[in-house]
C-alpha positions in Angstrom: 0.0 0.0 0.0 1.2 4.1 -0.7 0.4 6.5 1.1 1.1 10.6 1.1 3.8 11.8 3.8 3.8 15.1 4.6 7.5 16.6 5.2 7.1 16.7 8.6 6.4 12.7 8.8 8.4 10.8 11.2 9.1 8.3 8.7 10.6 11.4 6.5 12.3 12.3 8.4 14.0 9.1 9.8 15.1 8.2 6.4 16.7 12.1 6.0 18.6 11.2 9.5 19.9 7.7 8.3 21.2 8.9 5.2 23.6 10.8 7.2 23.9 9.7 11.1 26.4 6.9 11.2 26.0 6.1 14.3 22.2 6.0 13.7 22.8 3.8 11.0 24.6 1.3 13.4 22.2 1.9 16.2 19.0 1.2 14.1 20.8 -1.0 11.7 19.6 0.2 8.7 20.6 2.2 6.4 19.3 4.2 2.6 19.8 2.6 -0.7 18.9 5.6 -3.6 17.6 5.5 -7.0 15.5 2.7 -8.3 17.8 0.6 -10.1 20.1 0.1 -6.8 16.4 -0.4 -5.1 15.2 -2.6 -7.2 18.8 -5.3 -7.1 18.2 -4.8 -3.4 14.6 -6.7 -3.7 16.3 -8.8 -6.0 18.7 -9.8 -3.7 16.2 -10.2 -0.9 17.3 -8.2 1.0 14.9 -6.8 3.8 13.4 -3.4 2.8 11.4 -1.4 5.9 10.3 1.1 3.5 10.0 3.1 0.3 9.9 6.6 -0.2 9.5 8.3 -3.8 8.8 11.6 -5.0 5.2 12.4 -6.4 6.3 13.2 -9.6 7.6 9.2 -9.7 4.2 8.2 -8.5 3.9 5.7 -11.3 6.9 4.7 -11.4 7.4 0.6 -12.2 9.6 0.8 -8.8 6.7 1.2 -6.4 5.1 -1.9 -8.3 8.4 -4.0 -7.7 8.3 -2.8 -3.8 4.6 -3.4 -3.2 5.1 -7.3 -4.8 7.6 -7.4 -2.3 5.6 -6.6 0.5 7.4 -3.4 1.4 5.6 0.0 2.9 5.8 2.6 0.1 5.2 6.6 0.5 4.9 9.4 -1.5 6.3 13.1 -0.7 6.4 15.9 -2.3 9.0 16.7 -4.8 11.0 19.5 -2.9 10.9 17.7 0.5 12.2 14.5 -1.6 14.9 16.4 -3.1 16.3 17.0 0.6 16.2 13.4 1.6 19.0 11.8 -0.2 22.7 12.6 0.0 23.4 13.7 -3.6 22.7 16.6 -5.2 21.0 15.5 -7.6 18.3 13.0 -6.4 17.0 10.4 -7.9 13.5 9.1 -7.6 13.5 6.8 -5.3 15.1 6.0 -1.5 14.8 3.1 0.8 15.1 1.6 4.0 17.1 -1.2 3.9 18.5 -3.7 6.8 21.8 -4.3 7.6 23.0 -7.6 6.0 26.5 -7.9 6.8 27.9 -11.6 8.3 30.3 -12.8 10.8 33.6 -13.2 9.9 33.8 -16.9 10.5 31.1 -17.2 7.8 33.5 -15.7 5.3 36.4 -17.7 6.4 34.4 -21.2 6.3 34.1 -21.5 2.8 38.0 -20.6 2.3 37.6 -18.8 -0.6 39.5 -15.6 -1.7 38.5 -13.1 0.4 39.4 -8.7 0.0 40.5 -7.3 3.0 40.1 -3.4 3.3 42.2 -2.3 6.0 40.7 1.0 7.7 40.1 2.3 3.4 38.6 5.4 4.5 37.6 6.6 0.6 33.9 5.4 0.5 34.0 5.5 -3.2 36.8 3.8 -3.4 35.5 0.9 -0.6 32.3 0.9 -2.8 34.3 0.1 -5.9 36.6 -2.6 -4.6 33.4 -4.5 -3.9 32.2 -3.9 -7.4 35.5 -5.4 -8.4 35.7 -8.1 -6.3 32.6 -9.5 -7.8 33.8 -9.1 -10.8 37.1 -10.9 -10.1 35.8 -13.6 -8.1 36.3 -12.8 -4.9 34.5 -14.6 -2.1 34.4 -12.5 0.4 34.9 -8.9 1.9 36.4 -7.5 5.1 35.6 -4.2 6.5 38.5 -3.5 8.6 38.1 -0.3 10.4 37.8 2.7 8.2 34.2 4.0 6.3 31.5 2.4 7.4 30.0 0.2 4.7 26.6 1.3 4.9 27.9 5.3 3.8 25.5 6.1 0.9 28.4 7.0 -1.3 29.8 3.5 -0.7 26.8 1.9 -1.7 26.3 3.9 -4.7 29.7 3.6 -5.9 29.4 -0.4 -5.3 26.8 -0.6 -7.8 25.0 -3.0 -6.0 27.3 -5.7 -5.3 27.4 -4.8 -1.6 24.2 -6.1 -1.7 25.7 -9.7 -3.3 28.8 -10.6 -2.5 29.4 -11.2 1.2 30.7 -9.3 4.0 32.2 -9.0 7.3 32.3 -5.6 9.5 35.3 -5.6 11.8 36.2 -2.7 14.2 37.9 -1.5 17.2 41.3 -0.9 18.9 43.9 -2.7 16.7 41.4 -3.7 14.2 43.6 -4.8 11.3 46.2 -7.1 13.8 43.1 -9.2 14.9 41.7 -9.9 11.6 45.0 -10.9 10.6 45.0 -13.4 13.7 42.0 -14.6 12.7 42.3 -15.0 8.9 45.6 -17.1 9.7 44.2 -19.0 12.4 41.1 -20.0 10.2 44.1 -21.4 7.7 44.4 -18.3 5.6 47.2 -17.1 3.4 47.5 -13.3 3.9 49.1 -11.1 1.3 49.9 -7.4 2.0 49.9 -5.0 -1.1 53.0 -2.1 -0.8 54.3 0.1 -3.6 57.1 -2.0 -4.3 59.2 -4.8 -3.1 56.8 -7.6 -3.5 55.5 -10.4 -5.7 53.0 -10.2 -8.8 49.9 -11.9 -8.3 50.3 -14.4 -10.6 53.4 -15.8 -7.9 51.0 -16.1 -5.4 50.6 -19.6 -4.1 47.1 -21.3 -4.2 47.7 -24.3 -2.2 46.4 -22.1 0.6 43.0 -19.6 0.9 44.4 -16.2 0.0 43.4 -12.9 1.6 44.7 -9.8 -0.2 45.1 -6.8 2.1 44.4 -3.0 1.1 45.4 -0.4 3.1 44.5 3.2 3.6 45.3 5.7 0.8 47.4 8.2 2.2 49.2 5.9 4.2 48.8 2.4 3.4 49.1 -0.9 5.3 51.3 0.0 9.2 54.7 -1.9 8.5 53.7 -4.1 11.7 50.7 -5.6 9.6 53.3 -6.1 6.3 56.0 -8.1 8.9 52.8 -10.0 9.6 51.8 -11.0 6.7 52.4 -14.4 4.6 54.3 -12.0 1.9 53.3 -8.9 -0.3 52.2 -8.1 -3.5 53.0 -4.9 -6.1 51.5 -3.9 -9.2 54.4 -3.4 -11.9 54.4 0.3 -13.3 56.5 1.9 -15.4 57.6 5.7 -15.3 57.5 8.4 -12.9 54.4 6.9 -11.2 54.8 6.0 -7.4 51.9 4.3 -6.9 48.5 3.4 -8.1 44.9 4.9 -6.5 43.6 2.2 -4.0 41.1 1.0 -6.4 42.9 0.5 -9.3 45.5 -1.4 -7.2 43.0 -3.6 -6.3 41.4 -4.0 -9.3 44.7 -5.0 -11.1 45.2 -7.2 -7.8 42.4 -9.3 -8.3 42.0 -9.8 -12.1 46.0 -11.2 -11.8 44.8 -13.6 -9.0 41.5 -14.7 -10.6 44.0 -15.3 -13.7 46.0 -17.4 -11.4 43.2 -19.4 -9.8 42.6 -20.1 -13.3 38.8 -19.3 -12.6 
């Protein structure tokens, strides 16, 4: 069923708060997902929609009909309140409430597939891409070490929707990257820590083992404690005056070289 919300609704107004309150986000659990195509691969994924807001102007819109088969609340508000609801500039028609869906670790870890650990990445589009590109490499399995929270709009929009497919784990707190590293080798895993230089292509990375490949944060990088505690490291190859590679781009020339590896 749709219904008219006024601007001053409490439902408004909860979705204009969780599209930018972190620590809303974490405290309710939920968080937006905006514009109908990312809506509608979040139905398809089955993932657990609270509600749906869209502007009048979208009224008829085949979105509402895909969120009303699905069983989720749907409302209509007026165009100029909608337009302050999102977290872009330029909205698009459609916003919705969306459960968290993240898993535990050990769920990632059971399967001992490769998994894409993003150690405290504090870029949220470039955490939202490195998902998109670890589903497109084959990757398993994400880690959320620290850094932006997953849930950040701009993460989701940039991830295109594969946050909403490919698995992932949420770690946090003091020392955040050193205990997933204990627990990734102590669930039999491989780790591999990416630096400028120095280290192996992925193509030399051994497969007898689960691998984890280890991003860190973009000014910075991975802490040379967490390299000294990892299995090895890996480089991407450049040529020229270039120092290194955007986060992203690193990780997406990471991955294809170890899909190509696997042989998948």
């Amino acid at each position: 069923m749709t219904v008219e919300l006024a601007g001053g609704n409490q439902r408004v107004q909860r979705m204009r708060r969780l599209a930018r309150d972190r620590d809303l986000r974490q405290a309710e659990g939920r968080y937006v997902v905006e514009g109908p195509i990312l809506v509608e691969q979040a139905i398809q994924a089955g993932l657990d929609l609270e509600q749906l807001l869209v502007p009048v102007s979208a009224a008829h819109d085949g979105i509402i009909v895909a969120a009303e088969a699905a069983g989720v609340s749907c409302g209509l508000v007026e165009d100029r309140v909608f337009a302050g609801l999102t977290s872009t500039r330029s909205a698009q028609p459609a916003i919705a409430e969306v459960c968290e869906h993240h898993v535990d670790g050990g769920d990632l870890t059971a399967g001992g597939g490769t998994l894409l650990v993003l150690a405290e990445v504090s870029d949220p589009g470039n955490a939202g891409t490195l998902v998109r590109t670890a589903e497109a490499f084959g990757v398993d399995g994400v880690v959320f070490a620290g850094g932006v929270d997953p849930y950040n709009p701009k993460v989701v929009r940039s991830a295109a929707g594969s946050t909403f497919r490919v698995p992932f784990a949420v770690a946090s707190g003091d020392e955040v990257v050193p205990v997933v590293l204990s627990a990734l080798a102590g669930a039999g895993y491989s780790c591999w820590a990416t630096v400028p230089d120095g280290g192996v292509t992925p193509e030399e990375v051994p497969v007898d083992r689960p691998v984890a490949v280890l991003l860190g944060n973009e000014p910075r990088g991975l802490a040379p404690e967490v390299i000294t505690a990892c299995d090895g490291t890996l480089t991407v190859p450049t040529v020229g005056q270039i120092e290194s590679l955007n986060v992203a781009a690193a990780g997406a020339v990471l991955l294809y070289g170890l899909q190509q590896a696997a042989g998948r």
